[in-house]
C-alpha positions as CSV (number, residue, x, y, z in Angstrom):
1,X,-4.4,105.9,2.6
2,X,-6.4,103.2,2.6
3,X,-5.5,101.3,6.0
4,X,-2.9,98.2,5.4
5,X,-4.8,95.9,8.1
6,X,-8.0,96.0,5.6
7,X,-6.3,95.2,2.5
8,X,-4.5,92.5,4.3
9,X,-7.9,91.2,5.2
10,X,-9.7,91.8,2.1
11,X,-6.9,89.5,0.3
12,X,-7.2,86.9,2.6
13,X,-11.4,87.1,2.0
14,X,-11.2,87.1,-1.7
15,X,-10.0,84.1,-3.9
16,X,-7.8,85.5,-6.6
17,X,-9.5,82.4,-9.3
18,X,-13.1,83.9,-8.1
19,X,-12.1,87.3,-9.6
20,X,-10.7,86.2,-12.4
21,X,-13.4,83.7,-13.5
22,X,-15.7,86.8,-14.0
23,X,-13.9,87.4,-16.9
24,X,-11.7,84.7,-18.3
25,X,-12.7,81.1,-18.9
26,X,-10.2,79.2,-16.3
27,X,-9.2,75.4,-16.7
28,X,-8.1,73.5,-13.9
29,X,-4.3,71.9,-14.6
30,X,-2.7,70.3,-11.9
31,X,-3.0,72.1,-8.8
32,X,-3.3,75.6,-10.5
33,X,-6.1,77.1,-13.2
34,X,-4.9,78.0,-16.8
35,X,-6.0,80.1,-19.6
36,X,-5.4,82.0,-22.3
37,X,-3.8,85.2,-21.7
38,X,-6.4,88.5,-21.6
39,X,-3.5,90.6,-21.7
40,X,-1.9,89.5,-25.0
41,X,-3.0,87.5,-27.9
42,X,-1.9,83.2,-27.7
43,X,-3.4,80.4,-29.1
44,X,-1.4,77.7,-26.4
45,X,-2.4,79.1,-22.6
46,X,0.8,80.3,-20.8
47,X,-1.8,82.5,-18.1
48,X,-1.5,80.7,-14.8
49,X,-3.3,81.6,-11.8
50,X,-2.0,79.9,-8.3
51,X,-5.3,79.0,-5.5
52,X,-2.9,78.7,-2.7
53,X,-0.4,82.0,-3.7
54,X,-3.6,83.9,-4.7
55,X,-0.9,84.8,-7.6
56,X,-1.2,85.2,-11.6
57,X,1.5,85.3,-13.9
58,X,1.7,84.9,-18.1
59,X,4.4,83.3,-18.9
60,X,4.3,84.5,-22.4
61,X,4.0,88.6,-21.8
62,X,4.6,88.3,-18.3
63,X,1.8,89.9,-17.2
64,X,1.1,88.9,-12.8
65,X,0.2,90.3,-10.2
66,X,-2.9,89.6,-7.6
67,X,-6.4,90.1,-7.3
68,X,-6.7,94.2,-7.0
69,X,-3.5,94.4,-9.6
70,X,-5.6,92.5,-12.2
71,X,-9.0,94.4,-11.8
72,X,-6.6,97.5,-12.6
73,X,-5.3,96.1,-15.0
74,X,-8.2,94.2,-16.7
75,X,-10.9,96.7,-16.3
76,X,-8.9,99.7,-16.0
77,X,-9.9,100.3,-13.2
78,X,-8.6,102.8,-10.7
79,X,-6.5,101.6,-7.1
80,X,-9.5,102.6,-4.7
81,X,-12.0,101.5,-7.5
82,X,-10.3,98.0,-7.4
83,X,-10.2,97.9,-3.6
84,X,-13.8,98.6,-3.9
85,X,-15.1,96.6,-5.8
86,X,-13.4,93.6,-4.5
87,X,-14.4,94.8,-1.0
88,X,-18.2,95.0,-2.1
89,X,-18.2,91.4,-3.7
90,X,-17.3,90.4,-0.1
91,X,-19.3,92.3,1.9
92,X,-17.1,94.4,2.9
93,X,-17.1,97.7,3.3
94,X,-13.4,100.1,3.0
95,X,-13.2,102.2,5.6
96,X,-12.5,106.0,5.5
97,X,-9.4,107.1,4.5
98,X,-7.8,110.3,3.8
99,X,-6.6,112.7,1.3
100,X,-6.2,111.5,-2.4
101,X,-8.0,108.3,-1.9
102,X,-11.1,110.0,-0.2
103,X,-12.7,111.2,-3.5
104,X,-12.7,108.5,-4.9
105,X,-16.3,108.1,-3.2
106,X,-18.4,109.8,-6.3
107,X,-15.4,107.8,-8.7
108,X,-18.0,105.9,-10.0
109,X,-20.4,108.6,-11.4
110,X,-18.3,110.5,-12.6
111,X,-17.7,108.4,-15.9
112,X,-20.7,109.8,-17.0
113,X,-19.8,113.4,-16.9
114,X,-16.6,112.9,-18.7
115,X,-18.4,111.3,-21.6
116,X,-21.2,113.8,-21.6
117,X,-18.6,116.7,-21.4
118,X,-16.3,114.2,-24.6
119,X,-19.5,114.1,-26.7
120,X,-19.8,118.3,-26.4
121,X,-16.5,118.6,-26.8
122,X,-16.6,116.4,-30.0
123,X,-20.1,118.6,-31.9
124,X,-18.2,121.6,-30.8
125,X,-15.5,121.0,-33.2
126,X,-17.8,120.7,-36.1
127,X,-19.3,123.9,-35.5
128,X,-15.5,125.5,-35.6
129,X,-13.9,126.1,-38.7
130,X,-11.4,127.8,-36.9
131,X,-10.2,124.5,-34.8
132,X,-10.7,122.2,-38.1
133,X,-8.3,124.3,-40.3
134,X,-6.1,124.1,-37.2
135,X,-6.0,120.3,-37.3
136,X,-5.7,120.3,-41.5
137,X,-3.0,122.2,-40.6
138,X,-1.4,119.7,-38.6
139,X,-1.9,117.0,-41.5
140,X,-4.6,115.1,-39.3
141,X,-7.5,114.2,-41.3
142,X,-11.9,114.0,-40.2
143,X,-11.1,109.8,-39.7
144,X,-8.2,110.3,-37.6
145,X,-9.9,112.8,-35.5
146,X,-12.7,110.8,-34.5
147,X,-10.1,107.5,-34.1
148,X,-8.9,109.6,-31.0
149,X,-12.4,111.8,-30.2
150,X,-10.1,114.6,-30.9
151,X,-13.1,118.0,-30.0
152,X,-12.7,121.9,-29.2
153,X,-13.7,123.6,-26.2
154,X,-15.2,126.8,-27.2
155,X,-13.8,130.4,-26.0
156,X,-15.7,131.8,-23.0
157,X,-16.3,131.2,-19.1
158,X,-18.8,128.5,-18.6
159,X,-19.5,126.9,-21.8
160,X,-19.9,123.8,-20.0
161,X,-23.4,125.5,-18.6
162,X,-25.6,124.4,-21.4
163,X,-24.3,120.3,-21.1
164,X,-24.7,120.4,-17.2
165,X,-28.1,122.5,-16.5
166,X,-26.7,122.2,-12.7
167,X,-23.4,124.3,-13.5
168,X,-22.8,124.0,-9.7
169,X,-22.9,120.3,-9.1
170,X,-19.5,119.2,-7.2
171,X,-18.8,116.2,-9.6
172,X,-18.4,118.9,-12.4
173,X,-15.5,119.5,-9.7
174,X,-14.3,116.3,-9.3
175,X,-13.9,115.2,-12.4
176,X,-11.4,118.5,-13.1
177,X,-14.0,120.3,-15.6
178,X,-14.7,123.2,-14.0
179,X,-12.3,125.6,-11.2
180,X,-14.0,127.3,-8.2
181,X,-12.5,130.7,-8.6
182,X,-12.1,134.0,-6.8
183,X,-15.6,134.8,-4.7
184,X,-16.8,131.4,-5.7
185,X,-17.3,132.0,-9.2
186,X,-17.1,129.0,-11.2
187,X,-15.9,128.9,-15.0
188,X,-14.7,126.3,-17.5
189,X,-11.1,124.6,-16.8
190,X,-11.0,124.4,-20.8
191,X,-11.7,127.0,-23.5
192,X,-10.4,127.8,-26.7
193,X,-8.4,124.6,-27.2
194,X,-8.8,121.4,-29.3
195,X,-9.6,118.6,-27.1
196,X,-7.7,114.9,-26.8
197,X,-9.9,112.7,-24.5
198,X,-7.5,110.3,-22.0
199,X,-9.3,107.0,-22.1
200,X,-8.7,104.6,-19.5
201,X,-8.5,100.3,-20.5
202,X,-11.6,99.8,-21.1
203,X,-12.0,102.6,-23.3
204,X,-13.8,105.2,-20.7
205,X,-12.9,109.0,-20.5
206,X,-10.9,109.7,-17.5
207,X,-9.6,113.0,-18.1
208,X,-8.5,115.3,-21.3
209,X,-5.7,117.1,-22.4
210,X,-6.3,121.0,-24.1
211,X,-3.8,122.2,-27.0
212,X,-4.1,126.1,-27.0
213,X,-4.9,127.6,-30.8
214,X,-2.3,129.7,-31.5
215,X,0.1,131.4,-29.1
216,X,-0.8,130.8,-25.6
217,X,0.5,129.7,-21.6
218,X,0.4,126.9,-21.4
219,X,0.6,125.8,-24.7
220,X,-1.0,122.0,-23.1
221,X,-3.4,122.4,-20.2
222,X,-4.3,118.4,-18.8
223,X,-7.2,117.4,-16.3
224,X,-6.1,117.6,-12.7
225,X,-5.2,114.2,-10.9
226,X,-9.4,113.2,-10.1
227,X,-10.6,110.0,-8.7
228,X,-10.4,108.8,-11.8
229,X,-7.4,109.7,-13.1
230,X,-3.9,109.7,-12.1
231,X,-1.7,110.6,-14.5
232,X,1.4,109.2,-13.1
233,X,0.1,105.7,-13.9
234,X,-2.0,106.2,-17.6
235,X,-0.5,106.9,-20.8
236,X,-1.9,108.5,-23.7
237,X,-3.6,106.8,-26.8
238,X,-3.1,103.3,-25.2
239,X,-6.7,101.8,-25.6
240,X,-6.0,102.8,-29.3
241,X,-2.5,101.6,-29.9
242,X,-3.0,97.9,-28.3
243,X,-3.7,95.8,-31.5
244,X,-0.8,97.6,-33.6
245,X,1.6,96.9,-30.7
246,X,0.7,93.3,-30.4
247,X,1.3,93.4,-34.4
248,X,4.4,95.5,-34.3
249,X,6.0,93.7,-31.0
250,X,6.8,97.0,-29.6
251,X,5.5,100.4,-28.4
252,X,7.0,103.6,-29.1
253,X,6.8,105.6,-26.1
254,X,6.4,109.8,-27.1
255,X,5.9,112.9,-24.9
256,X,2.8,114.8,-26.7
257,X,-0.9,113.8,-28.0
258,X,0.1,115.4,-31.1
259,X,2.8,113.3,-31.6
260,X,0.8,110.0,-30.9
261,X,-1.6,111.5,-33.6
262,X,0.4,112.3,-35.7
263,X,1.9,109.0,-36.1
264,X,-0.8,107.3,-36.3
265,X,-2.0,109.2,-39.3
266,X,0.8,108.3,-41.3
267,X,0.5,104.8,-40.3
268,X,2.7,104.6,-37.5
269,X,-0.3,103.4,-34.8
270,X,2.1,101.5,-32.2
271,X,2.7,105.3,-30.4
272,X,1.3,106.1,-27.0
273,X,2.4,109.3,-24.7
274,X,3.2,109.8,-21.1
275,X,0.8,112.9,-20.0
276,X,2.9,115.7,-19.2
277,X,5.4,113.8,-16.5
278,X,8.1,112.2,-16.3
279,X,8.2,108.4,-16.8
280,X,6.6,106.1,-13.7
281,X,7.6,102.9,-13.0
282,X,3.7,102.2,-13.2
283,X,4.2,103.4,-16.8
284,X,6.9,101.0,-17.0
285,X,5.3,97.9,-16.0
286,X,2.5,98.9,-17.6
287,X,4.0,99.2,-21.1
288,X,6.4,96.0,-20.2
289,X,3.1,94.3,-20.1
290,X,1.8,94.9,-23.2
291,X,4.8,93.7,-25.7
292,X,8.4,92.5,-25.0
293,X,10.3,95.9,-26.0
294,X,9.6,99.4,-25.5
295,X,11.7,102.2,-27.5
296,X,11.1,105.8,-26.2
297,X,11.6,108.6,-28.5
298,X,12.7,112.1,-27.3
299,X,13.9,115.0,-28.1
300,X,18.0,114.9,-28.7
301,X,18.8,118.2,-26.8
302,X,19.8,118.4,-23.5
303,X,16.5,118.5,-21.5
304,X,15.1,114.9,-24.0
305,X,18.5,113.1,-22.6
306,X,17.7,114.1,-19.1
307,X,14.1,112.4,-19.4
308,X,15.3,109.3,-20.9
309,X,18.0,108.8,-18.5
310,X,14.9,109.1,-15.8
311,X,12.8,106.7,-17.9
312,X,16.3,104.3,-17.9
313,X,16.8,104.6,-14.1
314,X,12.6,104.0,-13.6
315,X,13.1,100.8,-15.5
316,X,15.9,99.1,-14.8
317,X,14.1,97.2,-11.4
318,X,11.3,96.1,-14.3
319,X,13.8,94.8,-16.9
320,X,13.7,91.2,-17.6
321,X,16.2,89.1,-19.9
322,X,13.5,88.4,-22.3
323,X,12.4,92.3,-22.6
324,X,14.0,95.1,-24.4
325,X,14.1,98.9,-23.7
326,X,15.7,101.4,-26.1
327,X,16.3,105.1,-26.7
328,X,15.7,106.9,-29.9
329,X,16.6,110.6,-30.2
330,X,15.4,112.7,-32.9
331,X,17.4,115.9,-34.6
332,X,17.2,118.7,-31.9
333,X,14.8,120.9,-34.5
334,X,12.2,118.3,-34.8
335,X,9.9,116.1,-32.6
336,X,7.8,112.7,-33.5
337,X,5.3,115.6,-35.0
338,X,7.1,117.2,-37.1
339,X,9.3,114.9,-38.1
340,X,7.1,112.8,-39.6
341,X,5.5,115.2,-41.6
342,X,8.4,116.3,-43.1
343,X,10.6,113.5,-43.6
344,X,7.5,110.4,-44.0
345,X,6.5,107.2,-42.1
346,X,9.2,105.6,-44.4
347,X,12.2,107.8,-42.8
348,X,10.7,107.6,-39.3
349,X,11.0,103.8,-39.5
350,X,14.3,104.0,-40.6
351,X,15.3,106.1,-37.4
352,X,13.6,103.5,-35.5
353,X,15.4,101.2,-36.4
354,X,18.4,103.2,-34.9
355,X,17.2,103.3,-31.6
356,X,19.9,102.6,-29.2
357,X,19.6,99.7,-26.5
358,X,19.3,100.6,-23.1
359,X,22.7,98.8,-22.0
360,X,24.2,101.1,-24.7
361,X,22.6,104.1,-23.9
362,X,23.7,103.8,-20.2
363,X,27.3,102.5,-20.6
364,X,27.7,106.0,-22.9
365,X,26.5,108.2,-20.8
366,X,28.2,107.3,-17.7
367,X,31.7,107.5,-19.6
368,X,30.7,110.9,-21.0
369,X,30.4,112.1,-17.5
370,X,34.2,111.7,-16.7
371,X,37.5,111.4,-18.3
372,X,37.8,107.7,-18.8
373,X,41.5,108.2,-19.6
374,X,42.3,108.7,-16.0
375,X,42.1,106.5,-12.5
376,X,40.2,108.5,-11.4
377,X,37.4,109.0,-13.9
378,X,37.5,105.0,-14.5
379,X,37.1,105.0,-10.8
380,X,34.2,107.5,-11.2
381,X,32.1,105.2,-14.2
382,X,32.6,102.5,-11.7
383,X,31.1,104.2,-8.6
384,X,28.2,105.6,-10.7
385,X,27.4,102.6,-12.2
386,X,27.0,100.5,-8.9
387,X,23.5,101.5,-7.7
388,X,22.1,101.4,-11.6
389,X,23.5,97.2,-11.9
390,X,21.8,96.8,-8.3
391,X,18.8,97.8,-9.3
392,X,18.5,96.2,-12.8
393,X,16.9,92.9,-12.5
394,X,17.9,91.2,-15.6
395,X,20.1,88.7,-14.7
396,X,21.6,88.1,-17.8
397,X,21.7,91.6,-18.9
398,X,23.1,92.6,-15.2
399,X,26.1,90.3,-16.1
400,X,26.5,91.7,-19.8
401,X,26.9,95.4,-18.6
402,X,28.9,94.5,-15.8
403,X,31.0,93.1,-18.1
404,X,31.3,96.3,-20.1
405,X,31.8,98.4,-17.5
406,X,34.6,96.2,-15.9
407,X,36.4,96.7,-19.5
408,X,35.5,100.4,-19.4
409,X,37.2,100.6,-16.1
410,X,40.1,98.6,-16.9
411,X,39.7,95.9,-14.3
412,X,38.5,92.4,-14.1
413,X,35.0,91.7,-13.4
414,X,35.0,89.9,-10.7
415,X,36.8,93.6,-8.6
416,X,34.4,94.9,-10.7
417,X,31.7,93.2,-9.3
418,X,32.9,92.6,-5.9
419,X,33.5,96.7,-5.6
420,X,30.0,97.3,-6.7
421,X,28.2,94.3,-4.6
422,X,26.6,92.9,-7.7
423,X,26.5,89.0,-7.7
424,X,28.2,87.7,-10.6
425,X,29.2,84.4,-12.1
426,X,32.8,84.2,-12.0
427,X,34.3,83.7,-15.4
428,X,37.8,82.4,-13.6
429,X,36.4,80.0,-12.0
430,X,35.8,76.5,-13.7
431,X,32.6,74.2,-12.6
432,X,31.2,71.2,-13.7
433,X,28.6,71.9,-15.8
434,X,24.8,71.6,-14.2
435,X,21.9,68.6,-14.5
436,X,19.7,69.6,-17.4
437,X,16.1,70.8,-16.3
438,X,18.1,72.7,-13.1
439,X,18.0,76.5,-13.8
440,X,19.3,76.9,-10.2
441,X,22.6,75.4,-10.8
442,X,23.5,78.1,-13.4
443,X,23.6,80.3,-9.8
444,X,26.6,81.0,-8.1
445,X,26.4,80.0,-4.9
446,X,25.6,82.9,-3.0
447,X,22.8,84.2,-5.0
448,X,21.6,80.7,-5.0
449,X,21.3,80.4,-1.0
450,X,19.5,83.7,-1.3
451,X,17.1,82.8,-3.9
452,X,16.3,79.7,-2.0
453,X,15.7,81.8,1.6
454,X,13.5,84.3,-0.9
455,X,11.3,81.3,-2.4
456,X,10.9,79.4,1.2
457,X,9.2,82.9,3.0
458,X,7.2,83.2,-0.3
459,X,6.0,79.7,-0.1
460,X,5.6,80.1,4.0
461,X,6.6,83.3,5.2
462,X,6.1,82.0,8.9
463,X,9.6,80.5,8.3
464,X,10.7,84.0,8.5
465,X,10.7,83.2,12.8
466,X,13.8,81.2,12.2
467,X,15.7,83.1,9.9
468,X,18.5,84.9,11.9
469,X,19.3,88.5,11.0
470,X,23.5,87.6,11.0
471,X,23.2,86.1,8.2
472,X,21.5,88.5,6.3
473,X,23.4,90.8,3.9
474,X,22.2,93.9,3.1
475,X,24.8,94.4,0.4
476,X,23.3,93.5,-2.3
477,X,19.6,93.8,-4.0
478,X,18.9,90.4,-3.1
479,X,20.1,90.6,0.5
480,X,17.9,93.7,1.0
481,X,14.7,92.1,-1.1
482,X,15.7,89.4,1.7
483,X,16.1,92.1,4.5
484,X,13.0,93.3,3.9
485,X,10.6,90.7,2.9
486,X,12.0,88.5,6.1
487,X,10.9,91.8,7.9
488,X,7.2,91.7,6.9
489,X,6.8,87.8,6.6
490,X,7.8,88.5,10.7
491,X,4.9,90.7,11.2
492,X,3.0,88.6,9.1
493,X,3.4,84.9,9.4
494,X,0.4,84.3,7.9
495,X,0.9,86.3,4.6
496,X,0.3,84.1,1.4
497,X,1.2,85.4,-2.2
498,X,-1.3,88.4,-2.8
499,X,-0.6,90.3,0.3
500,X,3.2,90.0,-0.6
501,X,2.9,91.1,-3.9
502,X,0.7,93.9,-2.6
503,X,3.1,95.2,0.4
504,X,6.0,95.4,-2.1
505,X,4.1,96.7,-5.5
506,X,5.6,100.1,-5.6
507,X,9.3,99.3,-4.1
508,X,12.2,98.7,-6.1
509,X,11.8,94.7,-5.1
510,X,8.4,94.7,-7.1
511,X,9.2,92.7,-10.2
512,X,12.1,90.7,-8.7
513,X,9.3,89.2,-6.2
514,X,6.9,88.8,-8.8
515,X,9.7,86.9,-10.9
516,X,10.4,84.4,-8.2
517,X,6.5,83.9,-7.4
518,X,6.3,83.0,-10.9
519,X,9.4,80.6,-11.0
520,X,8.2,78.7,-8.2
521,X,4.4,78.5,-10.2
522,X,6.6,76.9,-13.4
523,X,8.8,74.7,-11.1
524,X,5.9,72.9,-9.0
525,X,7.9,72.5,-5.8
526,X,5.8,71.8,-2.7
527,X,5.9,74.0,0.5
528,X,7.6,71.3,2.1
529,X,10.4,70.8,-0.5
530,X,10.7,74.8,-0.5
531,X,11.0,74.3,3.0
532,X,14.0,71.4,3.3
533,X,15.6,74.1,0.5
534,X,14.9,77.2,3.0
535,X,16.4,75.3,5.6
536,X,19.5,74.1,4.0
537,X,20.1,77.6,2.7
538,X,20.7,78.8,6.5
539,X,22.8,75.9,7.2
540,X,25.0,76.8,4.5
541,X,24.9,80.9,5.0
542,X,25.8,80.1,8.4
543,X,28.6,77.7,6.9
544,X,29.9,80.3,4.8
545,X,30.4,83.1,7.3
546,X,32.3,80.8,9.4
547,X,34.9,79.6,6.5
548,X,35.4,83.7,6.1
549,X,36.0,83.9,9.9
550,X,38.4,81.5,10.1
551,X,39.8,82.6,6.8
552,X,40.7,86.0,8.7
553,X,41.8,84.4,11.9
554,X,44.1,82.2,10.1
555,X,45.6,84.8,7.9
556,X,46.3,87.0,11.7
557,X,49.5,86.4,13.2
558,X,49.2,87.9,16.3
559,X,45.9,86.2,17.3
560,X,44.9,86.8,20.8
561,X,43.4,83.8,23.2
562,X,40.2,84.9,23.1
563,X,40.1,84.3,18.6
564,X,42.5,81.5,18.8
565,X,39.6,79.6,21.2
566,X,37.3,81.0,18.6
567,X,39.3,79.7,15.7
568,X,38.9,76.0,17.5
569,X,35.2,76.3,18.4
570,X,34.5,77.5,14.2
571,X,36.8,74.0,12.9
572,X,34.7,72.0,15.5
573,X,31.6,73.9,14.1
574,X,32.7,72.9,10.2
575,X,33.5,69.8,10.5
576,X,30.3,69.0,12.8
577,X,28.4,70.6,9.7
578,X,30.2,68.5,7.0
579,X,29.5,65.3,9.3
580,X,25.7,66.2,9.2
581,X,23.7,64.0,6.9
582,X,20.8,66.9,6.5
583,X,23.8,68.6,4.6
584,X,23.9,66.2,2.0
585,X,20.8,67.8,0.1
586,X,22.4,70.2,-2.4
């Protein structure tokens, strides 16, 4: 790993509006930069980038992140590749670091080889009229087949000889094209299967995946995990699919190449494929990135529920109110392949169009998995649904399906919420309505006072010194975002935006931190109102716990001294607090 201490100081070295200059034209406004967004097409610039939070966020696709994230991103660029060359443009130099990170040192030369190996790959299946009347087979036309570099590896041991005179050169290694076998004998990783080429964002081979012709085990061989390619975070056919899924407003998300390329040839071009694993949350964000709703397609049998269910549990910390996810499930004979072969683009659309929404999708499963007609299995759906509704990050949508599953479960939602530790608005309860232009007064309280403690240690997290730990409440996602944030800003008083956005990228508070970096960009509060707000939000946490106290020392009868003294010190405490003018704000 790549030690935590130099990515803290290469974030604090480089200047998140330096990077992003390189490539995007940036116009001052205010005390940020704008532009339009690289990540999706605008004509009216929603990308902001924040000097003092070293933080970027669209707020048309939603793209954000910090200086490393937007080199990935951008450039396609690998994690230690990003570090890298940020570190170089410094003068810095990364230090060594072990296992999967340490190869990344030939990273950079190895893009070569990849294309060299593509472009053999590629005149190899014109010299095969076995693998061409394979792929006629499959429907796929010559244009197609070059759209994706589609090629053959030929049958035999070491093919790959006659492109790389130097058969024994370790990046031939590295970048997963040959195996070091038995006795050191080194032969092809690929022969005897058509080729698809796994491009990264900018369009350069990273790794490829091998369809066997005919029978065969395994029927899909992929490139090993290589510095340049980790499969866990790319998906298949993306670099191809962007314009139609800016067009369409949605990808479709599939499980094989041929399926992607199959699509495509009938017109379906939107389609990209995760690469033989199950769906990451870096797929997630990644695809969240790239268009407002994402529909994955699987199988309907037993074993294609079981992977969306994983993809649903992946994304629910990366949901958003103004994003969609669904779930299409084909006929359990057919996949997106053969399907749309058979049936036609015109058909496929059509089931498309009956792709469930997440919300639904989850709410059905967990009453299939008990009998709903009992206490008991209502009090199963409930206890099942708990940790999903903590992690989904939608507010809005949170509240719908808590709603549903409240109904589901026979009981109101506030038990409903109050039994799962989801913060809720409280339909019982009547309010005056909120000051237009204040999004915070839609809040209940409590969710307020933690969005204001979360927004004053992510505009100075050296407030975290006088935040006490009794008031925070591990109960719910936001008291344990609060939990742990307040627990690194500690460490690191003088963390700004970047390094906060970097320490949490691959935890389940990822996207909820990002959300409230980018709130406080479109609000414009100063560090120093953030502060009064920070400050106020202990006064009234503290506030709050002692109203509960007393509320349960008032309700005892048989108080002892000790709590009835206690009782008299927390009324002196209250009424000291409502006499306090520094209350008044809020």
């Amino acid at each position: 790993m790549i030690p935590d201490s130099f990515k803290q100081d290469l974030l604090h070295r480089v200047d998140v509006v330096d990077v992003i200059e390189r490539y995007v034209p940036l116009k001052k406004g205010g005390s940020n930069y704008v532009a339009c967004c690289p990540f999706h097409s605008e004509k009216t610039p929603s990308f902001t980038v924040s000097p003092t939070k070293q933080f970027y966020h669209c707020f048309g696709c939603g793209a954000h992140g910090n200086a490393i994230s937007f080199l990935m991103e951008h450039q396609g660029l690998g994690y230690v590749e990003a570090v890298k060359d940020l570190a170089e443009s410094v003068g810095m130099k990364v230090p060594d670091f072990e296992p999967r990170e340490k190869k990344a040192d030939a990273g950079p030369d190895l893009y070569a080889t990849m294309e060299k190996a593509c472009d053999y790959y590629r005149e190899q299946l014109k010299t095969s009229p076995r693998a061409v009347e394979y792929l006629k087979g499959r429907g796929l036309t010559g244009k197609i087949a070059a759209r994706f570099g589609i090629g053959y590896a030929p049958d035999g041991w070491q093919n790959l000889e006659r492109v790389f005179p130097n058969y024994a050169d370790k990046s031939l290694k590295e970048a997963g094209l040959v195996i070091d076998g038995e006795g050191g004998r080194r032969y092809d990783r690929f022969r005897d299967r058509v080729m698809f080429p796994i491009l990264n964002q900018r369009g350069s081979v990273i790794a490829f995946g091998g369809r066997v012709l005919g029978e065969g085990d395994p029927k899909y061989l992929n490139s090993p995990e290589t510095p340049l390619f980790e499969k866990g975070r790319e998906l298949y056919g993306l670099p191809q699919a962007r314009p139609a899924v800016r067009s369409a407003g949605r990808v479709l998300v599939v499980e094989g190449y041929m399926d992607v390329v199959a699509l495509a040839q009938h017109g379906i071009e939107h389609a990209v494929a995760t690469l033989g694993t199950a769906t990451s949350p870096a797929h997630v964000q990644k695809l969240l990135r790239q268009t407002d709703e994402v529909v994955f397609c699987f199988d309907g049998d037993a074993a294609g529920r079981k992977a969306a269910w994983h993809a649903l549990e992946v994304g629910l910390p990366y949901l958003a109110d103004n994003k969609a996810v669904r779930f299409l499930f084909l006929p359990a004979e057919h996949d997106p392949d053969s399907f749309v072969r058979e049936m036609g683009a015109e058909a496929f659309e059509v089931k498309l169009g009956e792709a469930r929404p997440l919300s639904e999708f989850l709410l059905d499963e967990l009453k299939g998995r008990g009998d709903t007609g009992t206490a008991e299995g209502r009090s199963r759906l409930v206890h099942e649904a708990k940790p999903l509704l903590q992690k989904l990050s939608a507010p809005a949508l949170r509240l719908q399906v808590l709603k549903k599953v409240a109904d589901a479960a026979e009981m109101s939602q506030e038990d409903a919420a109050r039994i799962m530790e989801i913060p809720a608005w409280r339909g019982s309860e009547t309010k005056p309505a909120p000051a237009q232009g204040s999004p915070r007064g839609q809040q209940r309280p409590q969710l307020r006072l933690e969005q204001d403690l979360i927004r004053g240690l992510l505009a100075k997290p050296a407030l975290a010194k006088e935040l006490p730990a009794a008031i925070l409440d591990k109960g719910s996602f936001e008291g344990r975002l609060l939990a742990a944030l307040a627990s690194f800003c500690q460490e690191n008083p003088d963390a700004h935006g970047a390094l906060l956005i970097e320490r949490f990228k691959d935890t389940e508070f990822s996207e909820k931190l990002a959300s409230e970096q980018a709130e406080l960009l479109q609000i414009g509060l100063e560090p120093e109102g953030q502060e009064v707000d920070f400050r106020n939000a202990i006064r009234r946490r503290e506030e709050n716990q002692r109203k509960q106290r007393l509320s349960v020392l008032t309700a005892k009868t048989d108080r002892t001294d000790q709590e009835q003294a206690e009782m008299l010190d927390l009324v002196f405490q209250l009424k000291k607090a409502v006499s306090d003018p520094t209350n008044a704000r809020m």
